[in-house]
LOBAFI-336257 format. One line per field, with one value per residue (C-alpha): x, y, z; residue in three letters. Coordinates in pm, whole numbers, plus 50000, padded with zeros to 5 digits. Example, Ala and Ser with C-alpha at 12.3 -4.5 7.8 and 13.67 -1.06 7.14 Angstrom:
<marnus>
u 51230_51367
v 49550_49894
w 50780_50714
aa ALA_SER
</marnus>
This chain:
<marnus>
u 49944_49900_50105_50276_50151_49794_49815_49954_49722_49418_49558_49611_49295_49137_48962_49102_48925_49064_48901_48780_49101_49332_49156_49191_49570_49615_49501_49671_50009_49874_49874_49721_49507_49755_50073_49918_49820_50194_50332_50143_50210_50592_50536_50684_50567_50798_50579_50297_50009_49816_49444_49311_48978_48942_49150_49537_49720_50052_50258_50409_50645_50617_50714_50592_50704_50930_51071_50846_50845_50480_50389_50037_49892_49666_49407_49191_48820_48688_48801_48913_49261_49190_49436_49346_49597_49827_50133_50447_50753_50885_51072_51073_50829_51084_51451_51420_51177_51240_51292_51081_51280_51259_50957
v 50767_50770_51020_50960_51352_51264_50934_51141_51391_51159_50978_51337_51398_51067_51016_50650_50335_49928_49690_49383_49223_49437_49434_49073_49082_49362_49142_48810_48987_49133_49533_49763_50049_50357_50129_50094_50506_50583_50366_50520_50884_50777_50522_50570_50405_50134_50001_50114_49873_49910_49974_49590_49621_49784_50109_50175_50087_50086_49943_50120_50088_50278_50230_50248_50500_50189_50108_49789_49777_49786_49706_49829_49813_50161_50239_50509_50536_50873_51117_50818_50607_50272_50051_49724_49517_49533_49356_49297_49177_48846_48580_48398_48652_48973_48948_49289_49532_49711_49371_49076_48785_48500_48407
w 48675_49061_49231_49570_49644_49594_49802_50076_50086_50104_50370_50576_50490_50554_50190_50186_50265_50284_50013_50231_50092_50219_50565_50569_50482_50727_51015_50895_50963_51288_51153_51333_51107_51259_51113_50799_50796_50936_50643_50387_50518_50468_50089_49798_49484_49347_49106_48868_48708_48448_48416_48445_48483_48809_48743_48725_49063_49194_49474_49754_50030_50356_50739_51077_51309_51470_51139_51024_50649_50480_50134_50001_49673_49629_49355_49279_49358_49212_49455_49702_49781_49788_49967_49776_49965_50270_50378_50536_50217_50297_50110_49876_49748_49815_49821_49995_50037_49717_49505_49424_49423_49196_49003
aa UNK_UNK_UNK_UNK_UNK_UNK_UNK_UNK_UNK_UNK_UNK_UNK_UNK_UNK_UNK_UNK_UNK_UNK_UNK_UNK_UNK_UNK_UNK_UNK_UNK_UNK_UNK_UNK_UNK_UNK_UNK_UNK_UNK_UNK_UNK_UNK_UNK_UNK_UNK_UNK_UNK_UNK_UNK_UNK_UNK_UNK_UNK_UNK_UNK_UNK_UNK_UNK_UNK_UNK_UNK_UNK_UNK_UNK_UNK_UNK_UNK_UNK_UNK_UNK_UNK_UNK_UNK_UNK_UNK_UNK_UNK_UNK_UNK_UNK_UNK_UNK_UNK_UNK_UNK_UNK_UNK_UNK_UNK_UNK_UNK_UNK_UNK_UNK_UNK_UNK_UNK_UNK_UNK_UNK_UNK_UNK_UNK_UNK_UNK_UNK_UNK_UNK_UNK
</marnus>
């Protein structure tokens, strides 16, 4: 299970890297890479995934030194944080940051 500790410390120690995914999402809602690296340094996990195929994940939930709410799904590479996706929570998809709304 993915550890908020560990996902920290890569980030301080910049062992983390953006799938070509999460890149793409980052710049569709206009992120900058320092917002997404200020948002991780603050995340907290809120949920864990399973190992489907491409190693066990989790989402977390982090903010920008101005307060802008981030999610970003992170994995595990060997020795490396993946950030798999990146975005900011909306609805219908979130009823807040914390909860998904409806399905």
């Amino acid at each position: 299970m993915l550890k908020i500790a560990w996902i920290h410390s890569c980030v301080r120690k910049s062992k983390y890297y953006f799938s070509k995914h999460a890149d793409q999402e980052r710049q569709n809602d206009e992120l900058i890479f320092e917002e997404v690296e200020e948002a991780l340094l603050s995340a907290r996990i809120i949920e864990h995934y399973k190992d489907t195929g491409r190693g066990e994940s989790c989402l977390t939930v982090g903010f920008t030194n101005s307060g802008k709410p981030i999610h970003m799904v992170c994995g595990k590479r060997g020795s490396w944080l993946a950030v798999v996706t990146v975005y900011i929570p909306r609805p219908p998809k979130f009823k807040t940051i914390y909860e998904r709304g409806k399905k």
